[in-house]
Each structure stands twice: as C-alpha cells, then as structure tokens.
C-alpha positions as CSV (number, residue, x, y, z in Angstrom):
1,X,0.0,0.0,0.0
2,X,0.9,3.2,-0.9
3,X,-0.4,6.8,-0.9
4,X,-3.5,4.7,0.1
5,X,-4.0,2.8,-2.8
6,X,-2.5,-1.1,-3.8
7,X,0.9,-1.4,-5.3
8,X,3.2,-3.6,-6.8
9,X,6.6,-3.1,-5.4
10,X,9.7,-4.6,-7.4
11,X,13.1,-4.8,-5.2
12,X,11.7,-3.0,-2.5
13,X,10.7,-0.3,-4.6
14,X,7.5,0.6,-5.7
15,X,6.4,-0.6,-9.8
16,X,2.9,0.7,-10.0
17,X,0.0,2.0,-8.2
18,X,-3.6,1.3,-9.3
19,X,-7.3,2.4,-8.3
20,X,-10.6,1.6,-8.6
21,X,-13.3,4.3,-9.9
22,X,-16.8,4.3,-10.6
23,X,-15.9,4.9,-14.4
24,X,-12.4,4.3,-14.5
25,X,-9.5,2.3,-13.1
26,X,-6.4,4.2,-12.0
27,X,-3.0,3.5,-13.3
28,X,-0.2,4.9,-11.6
29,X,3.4,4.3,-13.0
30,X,5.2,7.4,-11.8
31,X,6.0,10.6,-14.2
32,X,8.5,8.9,-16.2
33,X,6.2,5.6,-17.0
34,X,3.3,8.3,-18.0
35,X,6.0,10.4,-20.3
36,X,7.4,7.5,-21.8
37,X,4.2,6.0,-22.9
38,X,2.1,9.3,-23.3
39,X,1.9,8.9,-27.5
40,X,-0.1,5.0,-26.3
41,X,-2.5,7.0,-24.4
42,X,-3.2,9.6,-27.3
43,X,-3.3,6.5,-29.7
44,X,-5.6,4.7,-27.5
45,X,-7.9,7.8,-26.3
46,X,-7.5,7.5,-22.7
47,X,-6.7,10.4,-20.5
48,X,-3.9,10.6,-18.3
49,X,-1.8,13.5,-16.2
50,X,1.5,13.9,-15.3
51,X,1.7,10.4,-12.7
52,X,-2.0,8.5,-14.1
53,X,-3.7,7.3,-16.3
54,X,-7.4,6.3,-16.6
55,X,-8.4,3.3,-18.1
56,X,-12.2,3.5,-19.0
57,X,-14.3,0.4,-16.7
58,X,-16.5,-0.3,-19.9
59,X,-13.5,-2.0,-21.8
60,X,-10.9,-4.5,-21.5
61,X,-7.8,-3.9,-20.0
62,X,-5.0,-2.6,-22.6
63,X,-2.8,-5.7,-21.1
64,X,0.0,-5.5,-23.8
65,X,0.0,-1.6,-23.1
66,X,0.4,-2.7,-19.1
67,X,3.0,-5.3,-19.9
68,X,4.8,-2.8,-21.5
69,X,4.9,-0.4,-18.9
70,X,5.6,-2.8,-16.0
71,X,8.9,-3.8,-17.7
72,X,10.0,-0.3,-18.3
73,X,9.3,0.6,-14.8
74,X,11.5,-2.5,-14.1
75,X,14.4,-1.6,-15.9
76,X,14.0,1.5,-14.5
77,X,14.4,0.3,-11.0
C-alpha cells in the first residue's frame, strides 16, 4: 500500500500503483512511466496527467499496453 491505494513493489521499490473508480481504473506508473508511454494513451484515447492514467471500466484492459509499462518501470528500478 501506498499513498493509500495497492501497489506492486519490485526490489523494495514501488512498480505501479492502481485504483478503482466508478468509471475508470487508475493506473499509476510514476511521471516517467506516464512520459514515456504518453503517444499509447493519445493513440488509444485514454486520458492521463502527469503520474496516471485512466483506463475507462467499460473496456478490456490494454494488457499488452500494461506489460509494456511494467517492464519499463522494471528496468528502471
């Protein structure tokens, strides 16, 4: 737990952060993990700030797009 929310913590550090909305799930991978992968959300129409993004609760989860970011985060730790 962290910042009140679940997280995924990779060598003692954490990886992500994610919340549950009414209409959205939270997806927190740090500013870095959001910069890096900011042109996927544009592609992909989801909205995101400078530490989240939203993914909408209606649809699937973008799992190669959250694959993708976990092992950035990784080799970022």
């Amino acid at each position: 737990m962290g910042y009140q929310m679940p997280a995924f913590r990779y060598r003692g550090k954490p990886l992500v952060y994610f919340a549950g909305y009414k209409k959205h799930i939270g997806f927190y991978p740090g500013a870095e993990g959001i910069r890096t992968f900011e042109t996927d959300f544009k592609e992909r129409k989801y909205k995101f700030s400078k530490g989240a993004v939203q993914f909408p609760i209606h649809e699937n989860l973008p799992l190669d797009l959250i694959i993708k970011i976990i092992l950035f985060r990784a080799q970022e730790i």
